[in-house]
N, C-alpha and C positions, 0 to 999 in steps of 0.2 A: 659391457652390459653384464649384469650379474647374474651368474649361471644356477639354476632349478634345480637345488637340491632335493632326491629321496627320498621320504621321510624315514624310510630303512634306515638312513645314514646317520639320523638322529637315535638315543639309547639311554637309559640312565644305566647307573653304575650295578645293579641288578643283569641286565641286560649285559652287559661289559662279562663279567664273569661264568653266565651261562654259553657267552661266545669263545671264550678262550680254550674253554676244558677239552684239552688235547692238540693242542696248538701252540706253535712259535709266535713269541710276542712280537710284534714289530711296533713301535712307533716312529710317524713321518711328519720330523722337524723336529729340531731339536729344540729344546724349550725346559727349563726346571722347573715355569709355576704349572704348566697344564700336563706333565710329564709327573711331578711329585704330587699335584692332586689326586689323577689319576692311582699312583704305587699305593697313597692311603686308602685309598677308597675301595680298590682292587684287590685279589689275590693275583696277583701276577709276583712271577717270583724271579724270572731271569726274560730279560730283553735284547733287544739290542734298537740301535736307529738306524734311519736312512733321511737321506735330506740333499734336497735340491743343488743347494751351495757344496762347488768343489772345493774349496776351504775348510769345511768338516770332513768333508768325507779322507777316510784313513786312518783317521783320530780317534780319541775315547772322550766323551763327556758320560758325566756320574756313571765311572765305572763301566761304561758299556761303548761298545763298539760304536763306528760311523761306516755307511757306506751308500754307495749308488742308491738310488730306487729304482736304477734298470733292472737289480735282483727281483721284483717283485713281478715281473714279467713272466718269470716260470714259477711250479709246485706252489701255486697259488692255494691252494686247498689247505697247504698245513701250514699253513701262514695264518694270522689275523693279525689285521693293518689296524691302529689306532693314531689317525690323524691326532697332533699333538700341537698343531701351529694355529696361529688366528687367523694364516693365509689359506686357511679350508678351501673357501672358495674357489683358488686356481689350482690345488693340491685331487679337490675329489675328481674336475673331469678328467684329473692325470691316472688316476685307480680306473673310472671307467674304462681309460682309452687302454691300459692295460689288459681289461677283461675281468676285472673284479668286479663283485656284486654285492653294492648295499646292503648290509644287516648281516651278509652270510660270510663275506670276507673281510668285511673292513665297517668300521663306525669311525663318527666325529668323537672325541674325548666329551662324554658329559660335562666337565667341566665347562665348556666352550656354548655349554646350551645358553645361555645370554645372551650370546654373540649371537644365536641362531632366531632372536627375536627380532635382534636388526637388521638381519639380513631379509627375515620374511618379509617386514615393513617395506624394506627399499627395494624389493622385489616385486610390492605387489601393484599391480596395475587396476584401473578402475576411472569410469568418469560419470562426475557426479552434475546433478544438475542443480543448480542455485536460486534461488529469488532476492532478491534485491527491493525494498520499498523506497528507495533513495529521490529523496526531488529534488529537481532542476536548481535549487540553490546550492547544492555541492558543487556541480560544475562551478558557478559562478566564483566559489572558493577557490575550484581547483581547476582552471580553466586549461592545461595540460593535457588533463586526465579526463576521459568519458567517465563522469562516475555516475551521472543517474540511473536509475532504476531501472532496471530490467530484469531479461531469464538469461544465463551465463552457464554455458560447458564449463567444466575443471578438468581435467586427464591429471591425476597425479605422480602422472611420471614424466611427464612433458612438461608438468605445471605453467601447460596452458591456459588461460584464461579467455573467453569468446562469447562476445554479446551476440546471442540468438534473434531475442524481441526487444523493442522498447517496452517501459509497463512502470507500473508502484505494485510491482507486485508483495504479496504475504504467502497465506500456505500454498503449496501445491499438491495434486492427489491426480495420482496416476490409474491410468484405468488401462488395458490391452492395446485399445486404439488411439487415445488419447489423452490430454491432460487438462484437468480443469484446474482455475486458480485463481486465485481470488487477488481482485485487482483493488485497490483503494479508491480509484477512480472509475472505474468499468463495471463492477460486480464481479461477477462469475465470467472468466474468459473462460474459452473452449477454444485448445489449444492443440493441431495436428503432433504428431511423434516428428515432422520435420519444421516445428515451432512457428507454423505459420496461423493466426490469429483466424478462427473458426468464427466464431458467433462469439459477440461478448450481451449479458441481460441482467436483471434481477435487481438494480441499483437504482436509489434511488438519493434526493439531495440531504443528506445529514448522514447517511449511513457508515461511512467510511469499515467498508469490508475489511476483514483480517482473516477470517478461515474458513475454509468450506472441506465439505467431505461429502461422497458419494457411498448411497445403500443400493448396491446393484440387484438384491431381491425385491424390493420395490420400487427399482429406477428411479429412485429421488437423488436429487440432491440438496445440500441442506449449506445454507451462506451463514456467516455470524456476521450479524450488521451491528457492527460494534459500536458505531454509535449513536445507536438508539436502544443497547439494552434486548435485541431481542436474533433469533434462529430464524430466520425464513426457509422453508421448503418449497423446491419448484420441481418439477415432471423434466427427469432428464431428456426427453423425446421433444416434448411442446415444449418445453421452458416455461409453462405456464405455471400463475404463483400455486399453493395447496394449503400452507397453512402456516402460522406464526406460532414459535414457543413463546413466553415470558418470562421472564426470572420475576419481575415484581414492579412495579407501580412508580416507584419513585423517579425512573426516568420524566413520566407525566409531570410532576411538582417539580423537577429541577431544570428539566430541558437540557438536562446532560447525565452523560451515561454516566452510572458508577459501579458497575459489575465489573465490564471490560471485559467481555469475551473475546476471546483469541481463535483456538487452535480447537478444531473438532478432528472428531474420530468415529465411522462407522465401526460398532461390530457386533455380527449376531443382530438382534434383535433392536440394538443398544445405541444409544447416540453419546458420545463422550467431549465434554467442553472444558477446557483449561480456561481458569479466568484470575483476574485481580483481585478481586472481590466477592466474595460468596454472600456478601449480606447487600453489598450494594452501595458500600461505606467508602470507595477509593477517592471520591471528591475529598472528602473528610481526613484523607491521609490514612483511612484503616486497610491495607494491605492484607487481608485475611483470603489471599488466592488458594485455590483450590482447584481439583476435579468432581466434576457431576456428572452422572450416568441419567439418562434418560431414556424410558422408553420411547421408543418410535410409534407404538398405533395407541398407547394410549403417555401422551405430553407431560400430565398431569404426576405422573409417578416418576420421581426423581432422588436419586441418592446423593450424599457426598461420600466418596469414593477417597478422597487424598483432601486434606487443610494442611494452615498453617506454613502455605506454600508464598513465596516472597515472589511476584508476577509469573508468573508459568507462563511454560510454550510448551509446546510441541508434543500433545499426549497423543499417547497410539500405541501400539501393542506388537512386542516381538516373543513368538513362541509362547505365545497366550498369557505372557505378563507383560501388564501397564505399565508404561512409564513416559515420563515426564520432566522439560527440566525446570529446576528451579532456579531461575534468569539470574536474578539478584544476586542470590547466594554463591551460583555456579554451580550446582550439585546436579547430578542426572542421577533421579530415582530409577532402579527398577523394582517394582512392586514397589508399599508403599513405606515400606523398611529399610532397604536396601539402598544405600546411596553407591551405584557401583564407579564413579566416576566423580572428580572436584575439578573444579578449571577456574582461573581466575581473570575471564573477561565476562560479557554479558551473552549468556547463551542462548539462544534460539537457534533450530533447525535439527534435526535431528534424522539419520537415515541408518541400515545395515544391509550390508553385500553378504550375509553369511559367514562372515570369518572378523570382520572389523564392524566398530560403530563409526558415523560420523555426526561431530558435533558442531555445530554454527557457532560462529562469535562474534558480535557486532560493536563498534566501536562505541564504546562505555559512555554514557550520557547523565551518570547520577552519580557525579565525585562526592556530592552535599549528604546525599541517605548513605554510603561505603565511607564518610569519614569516620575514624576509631573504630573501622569493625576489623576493617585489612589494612594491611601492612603494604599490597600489592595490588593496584586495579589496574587489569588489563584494558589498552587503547586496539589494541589490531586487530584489524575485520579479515574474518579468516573460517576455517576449520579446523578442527582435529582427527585426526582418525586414530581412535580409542581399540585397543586392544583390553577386554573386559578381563581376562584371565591374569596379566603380566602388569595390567596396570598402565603398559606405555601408552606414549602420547604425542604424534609426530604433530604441528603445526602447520599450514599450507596459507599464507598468507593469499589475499585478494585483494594487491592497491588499485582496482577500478571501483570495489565496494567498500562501502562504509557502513552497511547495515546489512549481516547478512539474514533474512530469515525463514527457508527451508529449504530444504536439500530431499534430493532423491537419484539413488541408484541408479543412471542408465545403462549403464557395460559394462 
């Protein structure tokens, strides 16, 4: 298992030289590219090394001594240790088990700071939870594999995978006690924290639900009955209906949706919906998806928020900016500028543990609209977990799912 570094242990080359001033250089492991990074970047002017392997030690590499790391056991103090290896990892609990102390006696070589992105990745633990809208014809493809729809644990360090509920489920929205989510077949499930099926309401025969969201200052909950083009709001206590939004009319004259609402988002005052269509034109092939903000006590006042958006999912807000992704494209907006992430499968679902994003990906169903745009269309049902700052992007495959579409945080 991979051992919890520090963040002491971490430093840039700033750092490095405010530690030195007055001290014996040590580096541990012998190395010339993370060892001569290091000489450029540094004032360091006379070292020597120390290193695991009794085949160096005795020796001189670039000019400088070899020996034991047992020395580093005593006069700790006028020492400062510069890990110089990629074997950091079984090298620093050897400095603690010594009695040295992160940032005061000893740093990782900045240079090695990359290396220290894939160590956090493959260090970091977390289990996410899944929706799946997958129908009973996949099995029949893949008659091996339980792959219909359901709510599914992930552990991404166990990469686990574990079917909780049967369901067609879409988004899900967590609340203290429990979870509500919106089923394809059911409406609104209400759903215990040990995934056993509460009360399912709110559906009715055309609707096919995609996403719901809860306003806990006014205990509603709000279904997107997607298709028929409209929000319904029910009384999270009674379940009873309260009231319908519209987007517009043309549902009535065609008897089929062409908005395609999706993915809602309480917040504040505000109701937030990702759609296919802002005009209402997706029968038509006009793709002009978007977000809309909408007031809650009065329906009737409504923004657009994000266009020009290629089917959207999953809008909601981390640290009081929106974002959204753009499925087709692969792009996860944040604010409406900001593309802080590219992925090349079909995205939906979207969650953050405070340190990572995670991104949904469902196996790709429109090779016809991505021919001559990509080079690459992604097939794997899966996730990512997105690190925003470094850009990385680890993958966590799902061969029980073939459509994944929301994800949420539980450990």
């Amino acid at each position: 298992m991979a051992v919890k570094i520090d963040e002491r242990a971490w430093t840039n080359w700033q750092g490095v030289n405010r530690a030195i001033k007055g001290k014996e250089v040590v580096f541990f492991g012998v190395s010339d590219d993370w060892t001569g990074k290091t000489l450029r970047h540094t004032l360091i002017k006379s070292f020597y090394f120390v290193d695991n392997s009794k085949t160096w030690q005795g020796t001189e590499y670039m000019g400088a001594r070899i020996r034991s790391p047992e020395i580093l056991r005593d006069n700790a103090r006028s020492r400062y240790v510069i890990i110089s290896s990629s074997a950091y990892e079984s090298i620093y609990p050897q400095l603690i088990e010594y009695g040295l102390t992160p940032g005061d006696d000893f740093c990782i070589a900045p240079a090695l700071n990359n290396l220290r992105v894939i160590t956090e990745i493959n260090t970091h633990d977390v289990t996410l939870l899944l929706s799946s809208p997958d129908h009973k014809i996949y099995s029949r493809l893949d008659q091996n594999n339980d792959v219909a729809g359901g709510l599914y644990t992930y552990n991404i360090r166990s990469h686990e995978c574990i079917k909780v509920l049967d369901g067609t489920f879409h988004q899900i929205v967590e609340t203290p006690d429990r979870y509500y989510i919106a089923d394809e077949i059911r409406g609104i499930c209400e759903i215990s924290k040990d995934y056993e099926l509460i009360d399912a309401f709110g559906v009715q025969n055309g609707d096919k639900p995609h996403g719901v969201a809860f306003c806990p200052e006014r205990n509603l909950l709000f279904l997107a009955r997607t298709g028929r083009d409209i929000i319904s709001a029910f009384d999270a206590e009674t379940k009873k209906y309260k009231f319908d939004i519209r987007f517009s009319e043309k549902m009535v004259a065609a008897k089929k949706p062409g908005h395609w609402i999706n993915d809602l988002f309480v917040k504040g005052d505000f109701l937030y919906a990702s759609m296919f269509s802002q005009t209402g034109a997706s029968r038509e092939g006009v793709y002009d998806g978007g977000v809309i903000q909408i007031s809650i006590d009065r329906p009737e006042e409504r923004y657009v928020l994000m266009h020009d958006l290629w089917l959207p999912h999953s809008v909601c807000f981390f640290d009081d900016d929106i974002c959204v992704l753009d499925s087709m494209r692969g792009y996860f907006y944040k604010t409406d500028k900001n593309v802080t992430g590219e992925f090349f499968g079909f995205i939906r679902g979207l969650a953050f543990d405070g340190s990572y994003y995670y991104v949904g990906q469902s196996e790709t169903r429109y090779f016809d609209r991505l021919k001559g745009l990509r080079k690459n269309i992604g097939m794997a049902a899966g996730f990512y977990l997105f690190d925003e700052d470094t850009k990385a992007a680890k993958f966590f495959a799902t061969p029980k799912i073939r459509q994944v579409r929301s994800l949420c945080v539980i450990d």
